[in-house]
Each structure stands twice: as structure tokens, then as C-alpha cells.
VOKOL-258098 format. One record per residue (C-alpha): chain; x, y, z. Coordinates in Angstrom, 3 decimals, padded with zeros to 6 digits. Layout:
// residues N
+-------+----------+----------+----------+
! chain !       xx !       yy !       zz !
+-------+----------+----------+----------+
!     A !        X !        Y !        Z !
...
+-------+----------+----------+----------+
// end
This chain:
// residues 380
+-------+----------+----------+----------+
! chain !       xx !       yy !       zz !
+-------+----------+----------+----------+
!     A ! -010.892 ! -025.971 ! -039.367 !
!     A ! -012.630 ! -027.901 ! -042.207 !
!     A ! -011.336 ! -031.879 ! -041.962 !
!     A ! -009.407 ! -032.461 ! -044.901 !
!     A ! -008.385 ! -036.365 ! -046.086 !
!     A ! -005.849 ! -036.906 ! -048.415 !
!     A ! -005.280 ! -039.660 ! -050.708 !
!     A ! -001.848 ! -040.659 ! -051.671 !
!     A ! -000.005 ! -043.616 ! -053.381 !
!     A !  001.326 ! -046.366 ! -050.736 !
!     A !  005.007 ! -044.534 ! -050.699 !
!     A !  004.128 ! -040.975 ! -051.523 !
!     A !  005.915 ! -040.124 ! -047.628 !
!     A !  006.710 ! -036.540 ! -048.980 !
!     A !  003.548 ! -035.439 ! -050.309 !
!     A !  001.943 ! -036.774 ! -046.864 !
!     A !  004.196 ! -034.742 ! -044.696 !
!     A !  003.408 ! -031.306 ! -047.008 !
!     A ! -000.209 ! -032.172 ! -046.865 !
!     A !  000.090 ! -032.519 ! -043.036 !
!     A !  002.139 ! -029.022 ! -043.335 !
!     A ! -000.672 ! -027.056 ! -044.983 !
!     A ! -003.402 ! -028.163 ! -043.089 !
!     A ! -004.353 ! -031.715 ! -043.798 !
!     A ! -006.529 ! -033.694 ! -041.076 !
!     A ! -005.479 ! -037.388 ! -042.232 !
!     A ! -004.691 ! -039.456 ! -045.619 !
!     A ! -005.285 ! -043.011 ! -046.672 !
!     A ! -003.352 ! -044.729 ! -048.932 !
!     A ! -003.833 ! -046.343 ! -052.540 !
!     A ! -005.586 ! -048.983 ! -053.282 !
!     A ! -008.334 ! -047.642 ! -051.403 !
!     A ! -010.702 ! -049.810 ! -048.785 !
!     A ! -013.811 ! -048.396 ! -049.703 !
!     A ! -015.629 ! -050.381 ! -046.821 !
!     A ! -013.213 ! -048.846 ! -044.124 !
!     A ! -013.484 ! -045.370 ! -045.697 !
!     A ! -016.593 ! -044.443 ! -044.308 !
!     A ! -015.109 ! -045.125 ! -040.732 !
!     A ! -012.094 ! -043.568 ! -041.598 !
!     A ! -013.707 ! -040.193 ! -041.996 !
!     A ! -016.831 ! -040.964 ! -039.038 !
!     A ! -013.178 ! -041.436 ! -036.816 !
!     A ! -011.508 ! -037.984 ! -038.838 !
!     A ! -015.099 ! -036.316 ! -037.813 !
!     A ! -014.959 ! -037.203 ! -034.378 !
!     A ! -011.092 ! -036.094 ! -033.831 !
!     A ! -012.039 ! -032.578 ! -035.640 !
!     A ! -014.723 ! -031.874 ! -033.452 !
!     A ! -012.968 ! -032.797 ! -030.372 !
!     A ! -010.350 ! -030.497 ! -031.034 !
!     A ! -012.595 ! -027.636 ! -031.923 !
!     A ! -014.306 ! -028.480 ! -028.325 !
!     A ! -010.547 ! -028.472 ! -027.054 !
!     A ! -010.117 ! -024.638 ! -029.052 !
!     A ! -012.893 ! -023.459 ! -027.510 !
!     A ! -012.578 ! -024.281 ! -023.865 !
!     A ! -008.955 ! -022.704 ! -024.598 !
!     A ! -010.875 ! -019.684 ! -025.336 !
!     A ! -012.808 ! -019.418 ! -022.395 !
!     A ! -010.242 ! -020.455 ! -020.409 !
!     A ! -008.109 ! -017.688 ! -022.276 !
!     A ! -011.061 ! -015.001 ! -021.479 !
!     A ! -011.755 ! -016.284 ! -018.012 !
!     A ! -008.347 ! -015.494 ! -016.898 !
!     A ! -008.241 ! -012.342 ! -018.696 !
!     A ! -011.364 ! -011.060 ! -016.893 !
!     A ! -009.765 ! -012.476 ! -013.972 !
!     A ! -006.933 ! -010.605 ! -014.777 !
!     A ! -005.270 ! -014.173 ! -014.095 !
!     A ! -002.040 ! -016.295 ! -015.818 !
!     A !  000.088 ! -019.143 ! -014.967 !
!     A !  003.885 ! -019.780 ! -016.431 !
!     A !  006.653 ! -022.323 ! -016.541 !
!     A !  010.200 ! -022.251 ! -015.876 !
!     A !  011.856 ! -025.360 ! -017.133 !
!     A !  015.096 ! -025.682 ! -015.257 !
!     A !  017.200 ! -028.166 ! -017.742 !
!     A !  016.410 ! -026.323 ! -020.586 !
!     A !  016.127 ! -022.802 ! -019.325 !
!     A !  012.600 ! -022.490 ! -021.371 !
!     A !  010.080 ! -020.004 ! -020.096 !
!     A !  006.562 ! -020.712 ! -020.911 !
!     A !  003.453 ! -018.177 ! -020.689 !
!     A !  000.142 ! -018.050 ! -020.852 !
!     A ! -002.006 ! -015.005 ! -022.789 !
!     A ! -002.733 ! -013.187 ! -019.556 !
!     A !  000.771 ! -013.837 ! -017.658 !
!     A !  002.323 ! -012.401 ! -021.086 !
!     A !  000.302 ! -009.094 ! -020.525 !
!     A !  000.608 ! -009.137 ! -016.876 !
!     A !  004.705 ! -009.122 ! -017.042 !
!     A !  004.873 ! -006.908 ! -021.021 !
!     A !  006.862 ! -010.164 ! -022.387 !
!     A !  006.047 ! -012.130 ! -025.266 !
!     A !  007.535 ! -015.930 ! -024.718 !
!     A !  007.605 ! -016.541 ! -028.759 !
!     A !  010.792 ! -013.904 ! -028.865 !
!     A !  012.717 ! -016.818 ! -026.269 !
!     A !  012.602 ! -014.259 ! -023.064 !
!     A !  014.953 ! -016.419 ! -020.432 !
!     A !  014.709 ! -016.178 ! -016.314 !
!     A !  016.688 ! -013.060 ! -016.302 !
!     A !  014.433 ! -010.962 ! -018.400 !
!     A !  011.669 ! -012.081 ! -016.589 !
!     A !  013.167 ! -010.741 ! -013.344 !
!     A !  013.798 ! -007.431 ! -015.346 !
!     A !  010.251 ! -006.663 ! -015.224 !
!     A !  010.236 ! -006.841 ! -011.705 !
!     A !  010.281 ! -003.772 ! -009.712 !
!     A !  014.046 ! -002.911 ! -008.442 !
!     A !  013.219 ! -003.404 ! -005.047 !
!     A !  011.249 ! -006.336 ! -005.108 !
!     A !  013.635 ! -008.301 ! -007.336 !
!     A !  015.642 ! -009.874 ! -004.406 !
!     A !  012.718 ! -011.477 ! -003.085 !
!     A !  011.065 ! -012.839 ! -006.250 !
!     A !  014.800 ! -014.306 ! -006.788 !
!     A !  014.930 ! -015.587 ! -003.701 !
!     A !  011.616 ! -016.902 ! -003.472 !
!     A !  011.754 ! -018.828 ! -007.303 !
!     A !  015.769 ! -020.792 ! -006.022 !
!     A !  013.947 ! -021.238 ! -002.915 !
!     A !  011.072 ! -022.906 ! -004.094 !
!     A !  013.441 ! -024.962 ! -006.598 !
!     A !  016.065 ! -026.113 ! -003.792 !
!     A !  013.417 ! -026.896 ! -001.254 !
!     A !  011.082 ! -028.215 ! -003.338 !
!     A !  008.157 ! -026.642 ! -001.890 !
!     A !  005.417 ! -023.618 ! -002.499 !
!     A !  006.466 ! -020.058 ! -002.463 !
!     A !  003.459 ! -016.818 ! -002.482 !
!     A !  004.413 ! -013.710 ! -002.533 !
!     A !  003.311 ! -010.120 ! -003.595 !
!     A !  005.345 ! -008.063 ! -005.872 !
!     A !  005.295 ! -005.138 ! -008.307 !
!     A !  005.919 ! -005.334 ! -011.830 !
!     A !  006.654 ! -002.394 ! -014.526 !
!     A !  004.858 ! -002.886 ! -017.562 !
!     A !  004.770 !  000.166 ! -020.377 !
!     A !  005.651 !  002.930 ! -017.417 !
!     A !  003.059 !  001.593 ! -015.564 !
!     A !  003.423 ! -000.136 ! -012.180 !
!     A !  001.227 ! -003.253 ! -011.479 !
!     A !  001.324 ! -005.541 ! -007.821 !
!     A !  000.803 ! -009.126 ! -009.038 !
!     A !  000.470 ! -011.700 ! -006.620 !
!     A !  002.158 ! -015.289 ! -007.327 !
!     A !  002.450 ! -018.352 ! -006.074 !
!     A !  005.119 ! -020.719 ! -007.148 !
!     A !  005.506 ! -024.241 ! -006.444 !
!     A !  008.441 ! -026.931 ! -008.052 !
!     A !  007.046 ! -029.974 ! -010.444 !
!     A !  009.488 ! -032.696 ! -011.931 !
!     A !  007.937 ! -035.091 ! -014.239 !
!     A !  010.932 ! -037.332 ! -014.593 !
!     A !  012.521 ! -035.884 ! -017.889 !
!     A !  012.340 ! -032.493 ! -016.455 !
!     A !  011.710 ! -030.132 ! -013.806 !
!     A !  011.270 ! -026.417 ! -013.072 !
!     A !  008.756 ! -023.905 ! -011.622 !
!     A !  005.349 ! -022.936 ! -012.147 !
!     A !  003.514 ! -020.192 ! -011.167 !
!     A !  000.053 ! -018.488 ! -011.100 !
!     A !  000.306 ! -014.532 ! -010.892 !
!     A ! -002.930 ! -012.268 ! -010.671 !
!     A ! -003.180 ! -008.699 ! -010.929 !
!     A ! -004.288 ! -006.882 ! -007.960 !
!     A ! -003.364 ! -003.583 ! -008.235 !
!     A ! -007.095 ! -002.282 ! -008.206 !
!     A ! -007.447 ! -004.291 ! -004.710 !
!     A ! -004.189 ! -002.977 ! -003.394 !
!     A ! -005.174 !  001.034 ! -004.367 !
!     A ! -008.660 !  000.285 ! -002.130 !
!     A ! -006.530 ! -001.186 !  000.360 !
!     A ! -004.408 !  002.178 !  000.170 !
!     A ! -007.138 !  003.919 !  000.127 !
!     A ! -009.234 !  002.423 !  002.717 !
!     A ! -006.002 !  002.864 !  004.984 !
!     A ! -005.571 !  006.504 !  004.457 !
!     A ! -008.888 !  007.291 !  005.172 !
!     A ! -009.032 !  005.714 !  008.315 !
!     A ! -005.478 !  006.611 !  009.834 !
!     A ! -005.203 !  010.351 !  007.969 !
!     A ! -006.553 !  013.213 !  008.242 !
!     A ! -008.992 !  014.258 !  005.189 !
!     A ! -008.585 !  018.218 !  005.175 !
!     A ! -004.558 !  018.141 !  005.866 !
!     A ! -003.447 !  014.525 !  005.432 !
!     A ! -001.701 !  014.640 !  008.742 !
!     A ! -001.954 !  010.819 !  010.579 !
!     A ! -004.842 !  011.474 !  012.490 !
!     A ! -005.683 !  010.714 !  016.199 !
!     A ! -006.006 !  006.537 !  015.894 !
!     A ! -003.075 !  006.480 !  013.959 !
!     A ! -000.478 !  008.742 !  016.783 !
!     A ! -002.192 !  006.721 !  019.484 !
!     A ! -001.432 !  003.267 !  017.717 !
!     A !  002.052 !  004.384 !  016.593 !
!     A !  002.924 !  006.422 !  020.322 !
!     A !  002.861 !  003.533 !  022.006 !
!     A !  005.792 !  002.345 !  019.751 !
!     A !  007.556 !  004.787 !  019.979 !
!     A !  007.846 !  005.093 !  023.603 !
!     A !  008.627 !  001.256 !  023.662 !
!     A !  011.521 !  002.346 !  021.992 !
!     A !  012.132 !  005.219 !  023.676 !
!     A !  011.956 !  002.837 !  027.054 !
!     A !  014.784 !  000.362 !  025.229 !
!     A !  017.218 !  003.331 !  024.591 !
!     A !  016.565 !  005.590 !  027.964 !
!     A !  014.871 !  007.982 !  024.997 !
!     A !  013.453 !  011.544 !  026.058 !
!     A !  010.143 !  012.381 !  024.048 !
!     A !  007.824 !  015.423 !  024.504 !
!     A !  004.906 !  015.547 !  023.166 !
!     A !  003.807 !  019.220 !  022.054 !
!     A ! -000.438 !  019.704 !  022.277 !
!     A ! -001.260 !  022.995 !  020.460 !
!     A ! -005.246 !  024.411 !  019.992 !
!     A ! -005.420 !  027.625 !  017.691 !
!     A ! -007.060 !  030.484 !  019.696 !
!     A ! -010.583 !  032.005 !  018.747 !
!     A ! -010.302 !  029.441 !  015.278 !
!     A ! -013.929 !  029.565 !  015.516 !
!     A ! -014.435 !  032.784 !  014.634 !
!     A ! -012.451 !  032.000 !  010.773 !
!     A ! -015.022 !  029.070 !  010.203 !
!     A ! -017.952 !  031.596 !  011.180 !
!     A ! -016.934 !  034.930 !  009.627 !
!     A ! -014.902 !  033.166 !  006.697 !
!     A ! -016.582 !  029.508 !  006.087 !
!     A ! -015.581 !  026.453 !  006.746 !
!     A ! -014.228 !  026.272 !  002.850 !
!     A ! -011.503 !  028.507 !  004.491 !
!     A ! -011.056 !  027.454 !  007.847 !
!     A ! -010.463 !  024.132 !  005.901 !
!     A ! -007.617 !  026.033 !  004.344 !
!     A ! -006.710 !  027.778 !  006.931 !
!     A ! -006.053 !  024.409 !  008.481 !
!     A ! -003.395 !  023.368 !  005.624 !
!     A ! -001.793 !  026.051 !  006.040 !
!     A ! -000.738 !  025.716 !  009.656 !
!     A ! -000.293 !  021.952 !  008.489 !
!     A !  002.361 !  023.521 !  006.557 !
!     A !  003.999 !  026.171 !  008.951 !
!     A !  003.927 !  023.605 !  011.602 !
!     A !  006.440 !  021.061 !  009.472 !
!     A !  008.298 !  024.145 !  008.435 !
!     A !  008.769 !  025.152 !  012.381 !
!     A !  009.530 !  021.406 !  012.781 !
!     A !  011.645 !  020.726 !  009.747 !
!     A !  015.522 !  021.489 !  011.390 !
!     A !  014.666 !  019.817 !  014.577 !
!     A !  015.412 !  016.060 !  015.269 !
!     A !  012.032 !  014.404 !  015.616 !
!     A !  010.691 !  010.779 !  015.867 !
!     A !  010.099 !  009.097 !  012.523 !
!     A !  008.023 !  005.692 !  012.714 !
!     A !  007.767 !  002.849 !  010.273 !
!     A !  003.777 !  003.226 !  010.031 !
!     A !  003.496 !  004.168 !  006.155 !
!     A !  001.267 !  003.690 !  003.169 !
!     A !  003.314 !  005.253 !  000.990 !
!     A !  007.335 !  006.651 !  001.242 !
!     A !  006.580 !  009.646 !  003.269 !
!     A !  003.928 !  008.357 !  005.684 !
!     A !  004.789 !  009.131 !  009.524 !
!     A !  004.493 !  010.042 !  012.800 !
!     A !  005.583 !  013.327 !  013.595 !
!     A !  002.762 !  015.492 !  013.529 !
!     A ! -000.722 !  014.545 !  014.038 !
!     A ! -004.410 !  016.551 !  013.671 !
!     A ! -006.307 !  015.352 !  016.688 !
!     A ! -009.522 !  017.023 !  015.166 !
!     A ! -011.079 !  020.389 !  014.788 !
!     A ! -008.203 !  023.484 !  015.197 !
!     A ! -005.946 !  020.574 !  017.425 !
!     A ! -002.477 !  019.646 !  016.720 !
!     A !  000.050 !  017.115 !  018.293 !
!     A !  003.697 !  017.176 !  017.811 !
!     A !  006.284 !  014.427 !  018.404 !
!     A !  009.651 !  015.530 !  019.655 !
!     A !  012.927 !  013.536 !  020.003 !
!     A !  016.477 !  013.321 !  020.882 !
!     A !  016.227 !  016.518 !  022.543 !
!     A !  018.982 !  017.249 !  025.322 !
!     A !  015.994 !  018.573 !  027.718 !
!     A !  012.473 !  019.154 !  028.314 !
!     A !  013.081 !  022.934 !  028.222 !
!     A !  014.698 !  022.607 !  024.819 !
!     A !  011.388 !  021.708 !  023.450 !
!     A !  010.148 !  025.587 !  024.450 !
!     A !  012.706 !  026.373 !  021.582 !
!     A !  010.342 !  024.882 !  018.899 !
!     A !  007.211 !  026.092 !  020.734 !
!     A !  008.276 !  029.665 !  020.619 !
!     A !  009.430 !  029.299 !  016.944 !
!     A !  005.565 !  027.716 !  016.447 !
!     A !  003.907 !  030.833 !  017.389 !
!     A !  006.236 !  033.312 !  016.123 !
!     A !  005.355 !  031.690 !  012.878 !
!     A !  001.990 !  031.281 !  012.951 !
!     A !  001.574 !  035.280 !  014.460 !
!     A !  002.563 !  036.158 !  010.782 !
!     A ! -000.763 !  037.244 !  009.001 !
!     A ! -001.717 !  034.624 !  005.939 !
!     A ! -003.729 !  035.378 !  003.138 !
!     A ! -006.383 !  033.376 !  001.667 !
!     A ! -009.269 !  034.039 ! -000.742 !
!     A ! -008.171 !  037.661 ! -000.531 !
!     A ! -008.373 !  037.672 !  003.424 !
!     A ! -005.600 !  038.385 !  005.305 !
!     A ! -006.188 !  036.601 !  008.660 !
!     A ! -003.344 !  036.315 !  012.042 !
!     A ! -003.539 !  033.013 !  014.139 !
!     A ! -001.939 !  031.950 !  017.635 !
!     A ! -001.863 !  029.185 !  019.226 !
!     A ! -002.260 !  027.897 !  023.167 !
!     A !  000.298 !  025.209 !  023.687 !
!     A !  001.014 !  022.347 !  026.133 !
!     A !  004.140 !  020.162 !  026.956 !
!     A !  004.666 !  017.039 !  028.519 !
!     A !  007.268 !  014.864 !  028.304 !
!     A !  007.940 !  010.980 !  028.783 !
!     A !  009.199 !  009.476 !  031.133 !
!     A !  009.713 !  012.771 !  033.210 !
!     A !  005.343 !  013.071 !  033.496 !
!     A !  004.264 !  009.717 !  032.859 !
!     A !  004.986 !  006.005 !  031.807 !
!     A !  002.473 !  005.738 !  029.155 !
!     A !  000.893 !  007.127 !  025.848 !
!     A ! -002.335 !  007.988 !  027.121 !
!     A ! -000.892 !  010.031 !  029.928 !
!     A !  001.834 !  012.009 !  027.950 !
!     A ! -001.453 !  012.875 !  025.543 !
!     A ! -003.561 !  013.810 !  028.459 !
!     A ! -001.070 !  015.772 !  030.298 !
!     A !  000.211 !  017.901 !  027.325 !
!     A ! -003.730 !  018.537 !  026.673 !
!     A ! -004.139 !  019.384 !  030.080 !
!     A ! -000.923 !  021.867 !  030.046 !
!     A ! -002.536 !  022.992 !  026.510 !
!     A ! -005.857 !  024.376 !  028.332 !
!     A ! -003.955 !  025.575 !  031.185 !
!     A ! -002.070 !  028.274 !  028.763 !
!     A ! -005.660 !  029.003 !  027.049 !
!     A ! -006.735 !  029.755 !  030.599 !
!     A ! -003.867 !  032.142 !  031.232 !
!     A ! -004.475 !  034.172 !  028.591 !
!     A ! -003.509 !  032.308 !  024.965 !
!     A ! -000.889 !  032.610 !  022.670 !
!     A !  001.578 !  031.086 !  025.076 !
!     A !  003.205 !  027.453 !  026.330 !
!     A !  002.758 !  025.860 !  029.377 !
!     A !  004.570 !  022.695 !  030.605 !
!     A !  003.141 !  020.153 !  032.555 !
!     A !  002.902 !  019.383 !  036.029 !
!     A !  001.013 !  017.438 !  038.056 !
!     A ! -000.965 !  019.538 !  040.080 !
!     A ! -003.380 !  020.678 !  036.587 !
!     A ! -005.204 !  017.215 !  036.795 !
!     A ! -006.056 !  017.589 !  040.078 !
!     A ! -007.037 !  021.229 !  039.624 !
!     A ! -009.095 !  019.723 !  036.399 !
!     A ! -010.472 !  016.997 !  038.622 !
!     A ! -011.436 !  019.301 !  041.054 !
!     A ! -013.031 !  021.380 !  038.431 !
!     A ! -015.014 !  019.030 !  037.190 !
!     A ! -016.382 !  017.525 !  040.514 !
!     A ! -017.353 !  020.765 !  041.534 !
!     A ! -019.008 !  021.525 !  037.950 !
!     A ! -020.834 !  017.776 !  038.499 !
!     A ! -022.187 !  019.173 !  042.492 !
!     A ! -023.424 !  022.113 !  040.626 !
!     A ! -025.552 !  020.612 !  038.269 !
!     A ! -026.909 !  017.966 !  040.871 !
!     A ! -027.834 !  021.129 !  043.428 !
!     A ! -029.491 !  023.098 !  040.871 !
!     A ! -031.694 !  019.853 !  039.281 !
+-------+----------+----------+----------+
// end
């Protein structure tokens, strides 16, 4: 970006506008004013360094957004002319030199977020006010979630969009991540207990709306204890995936309650690891209570046949409780305490079995524990 000057006769027009093609800073004409000249190039001097200042906040502006991960474009409306920065160019895999028009720009768009980008760009044109939004964009097979926000400008000779996008896909995986490790279960990625108590209390709102029948199946595996200590907990960790498993086979033909609750397209409800060797499963649509002993006794028949792991060929069963909504109780809490309560009521009777609820085993479990609490008191 050396300053160049040319000089040129008074009506040389065409050699000025080549030297202005190949680089040329500014020309003076013939005869020359050799006391203006000095200004002439003090005033070229000043221009050249002001646009190298210019170049290089571009730059850092340029690098700044890039570590950012950060880019703005322009739609204009009257001339259909899409305008990109570095970063927004490598954020949506377009290149704005090759003429890319609004459609391809919605072709990088994820299918199913197209619609609303659409909607959201018209909208912000028509009403004349600012859009945001969060989308996902496909860029070289890869899948990023940018998030924009649009807003209209007219400058009197034209008008249009613009927008400032930023990638924050690394943000949204933590966000993923953060969620499945506080709602699911780390050994069989089952929802875990804060995510069926959150999502059972929708589901029996529902269930309340549409006179629904759910039961609520609580199952404990019998004597687990004794894989973890004889076998590891490496195993019993195993172990633990592999009922997982045989429980959404015994499950899989039976018509069960599916919630909206995801982080990802599979992500719901059904069955749940409370903790340790305990399991809950969500029935419904189910003509009766009693049909629900159907799936209980297809549980244990399946879980009586002998897995192998690591070599070991081990046999589970499993104590299991029932209780159903609204025929036990009116709430979430109580169908979980009730089937848990039916649950150690079958462990007490001998294991390997299913109990259903009724109302009597709290106040036998009460009375249990009262009398457990006078113990203790006498004896201190």
C-alpha cells in the first residue's frame, strides 16, 4: 500500500483512470504547481495512512468476530443482494462473491428449522421490528446452532434486513450435557428420579383432563447386593443395563405414556431408575388396573432367565409394587409412595412376586415405624 502520485498532461482522462486501475493513490496535472505539490502529497500521506488505520481495525474486527465465532449480514430487499461478513460466510458454508440469493441462504438451514427462520426474516420485514431466534445450520455435514437476531433498516434508497448470527453450538452441547446429567441416569441413561417426579405430575394433569387410567409399576431386584459384592460393582453396573434393557423389551408392545420432556429425539418418560437396583414404570391406556399384572408377570419371567456377563452367568428377580391413579391417590407423590409401599410389601412376602396396593400397607408401615421409634426411645 505504497502512495503512488501520478503526473499526467491536463486531458490525459484515460491514462488517469488506468493509473487509478492499477493501483494509483492520486495524480496532478501538467504544468505542475510546485508550491502546492508538497501539500498535495502531505494530504496523499495523510489519506494513505488513514486507510491503512481503516485496514487494520478491519482486521481486528475480522479476528475479533472470528474468535467470537461472530458475523453480521445484509439482505437488501429491492435488489435482492445478500451481503456477508468473513465469519457469517463460514458460519452458513456460503461465499457472497458467487451472488448466493435469500433462497440459498435458507438452504443451509436445517429442514426443520427453515419455517421459522422464514417466518421470522418476512416478519421482521412486514412489521418492521427485531426478530431473535435460535436455529441450526448444516455446514460441510456438520450441524452448527447459530443464534441471530434480525432487525429491518431503510435508509431511504433502500431497505432490507440485517442480522448478527453467533455460533453456539459448544454452549448448546454443555447445555445438553449439563441437562442429561442432572435428569438421567449415568450407569443406564434411564430419566432418573427428579426427572419422573417433574414429568409425573404432567402426566397425570393430563391423565385428569381425559378421565386417563395410569399405574405406576415400582420394582427392587431381590438380593442385588450380593452381584455388587461377589461380582463388583463394574458388573452390577452392567448388570443394571441389562435389566435397563429387558425392562423396555417387556415394555416395548404395551401402550405406555410418552412425555414431551426430551434432550434429544428419544428422550422420555416411561421408565425411570430411582437409584441403586430400583426401577419405576409408567403405564397407560390400559383397560384395568389388573391388566397391568400382565406386564408385571412378563417382567419377571424375563428377568428369571440367567444373563451372562464377564463370563458369569447370574439369575435375577424382582419384588414388584402397583398402584394406580386415580383409583389409590390424586397425586404424584402418592401413586410413587404407594407402589413403593406395595413394592416392599411383596419383598416381605417372600420376593419374586407383585403386589397391588391398598391402603391398609401405610398404616401397617406407619405403625411399623412408630413402634420401631418406641423401641429405640425405651432402650436409650
Amino acid at each position: 500500500h505504497v502512495p503512488v502520485l501520478m503526473m499526467t498532461g491536463l486531458d490525459d482522462v484515460e491514462s488517469i483512470d488506468h493509473a487509478y486501475r492499477v493501483g494509483a493513490t492520486d495524480f496532478v496535472t501538467k504544468p505542475i504547481n510546485y508550491a502546492v505539490l508538497p501539500r498535495r502529497v502531505q494530504y496523499m500521506h495523510r489519506a494513505t495512512a488513514t486507510a491503512a488505520e481503516l485496514r487494520e481495525s478491519s482486521r481486528r474486527l475480522e479476528n475479533a468476530q472470528r474468535m467470537a465465532s461472530l458475523g453480521h449480514w445484509e439482505w437488501l430487499a429491492n435488489t435482492k443482494t445478500l451481503l456477508c461478513s468473513a465469519e457469517a460466510e463460514r458460519l452458513l458454508g456460503i461465499k457472497t462473491e458467487t451472488n448466493y440469493a435469500f433462497p440459498e441462504l435458507l438452504s443451509r438451514v436445517h429442514d426443520q428449522d427453515v419455517e421459522e427462520v422464514s417466518n421470522s426474516l418476512f416478519a421482521c420485514l412486514a412489521e418492521k421490528q427485531t426478530h431473535e431466534n435460535i436455529f441450526r445450520v448444516v455446514v460441510d455435514d456438520e450441524i452448527l446452532f447459530l443464534h441471530q437476531e434480525v432487525e429491518f433498516f431503510s435508509d431511504g434508497s433502500a431497505e432490507g434486513v440485517r442480522a448478527t448470527i453467533q455460533d453456539i453450538t459448544k454452549l448448546r452441547i454443555a447445555e445438553q450435557q449439563a441437562h442429561r446429567s442432572t435428569y438421567y441416569d449415568e450407569v443406564t441413561n434411564l430419566p432418573n428420579r427428579l426427572l419422573l417426579t417433574e414429568e409425573l405430575d404432567r402426566v397425570l394433569y393430563a391423565a385428569r383432563k381425559n378421565d386417563q387410567l395410569i399405574v405406576l409399576l415400582a420394582i427392587d431386584l431381590d438380593e442385588f447386593k450380593r452381584v455388587n459384592d461377589s461380582l463388583g460393582h463394574s458388573v452390577g453396573d452392567k448388570v443394571l443395563r441389562n435389566v435397563s434393557d429387558i425392562l423396555r423389551d417387556s415394555v416395548r408392545h404395551q401402550s405406555l405414556t410418552s412425555t414431551n420432556h426430551k434432550i434429544d429425539d428419544s428422550g422420555d418418560i416411561v421408565i425411570s431408575r430411582m437409584g441403586g437396583d430400583e426401577f419405576v414404570i409408567v403405564l397407560s391406556d390400559l383397560r384395568s388396573v389388573e391388566d397391568s399384572a400382565i406386564v408385571a408377570r412378563r417382567i419377571q419371567q424375563n428377568l428369571n432367565q440367567a444373563i451372562t456377563i464377564e463370563g458369569k452367568e447370574i439369575v435375577l428377580s424382582c419384588s414388584i409394587g402397583i398402584s394406580a391413579f386415580p383409583n389409590d391417590c390424586e397425586d404424584a407423590e402418592s401413586l410413587l409412595k404407594n407402589a413403593v409401599s406395595a413394592m416392599n410389601h411383596a419383598k416381605a412376602a417372600g420376593r419374586d412376586r407383585y403386589q397391588f396396593y391398598n391402603s391398609s400397607m401405610n398404616a401397617r408401615a406407619f405403625e411399623r415405624l412408630s413402634m420401631e421409634a418406641n423401641l429405640r426411645k425405651a432402650l436409650e
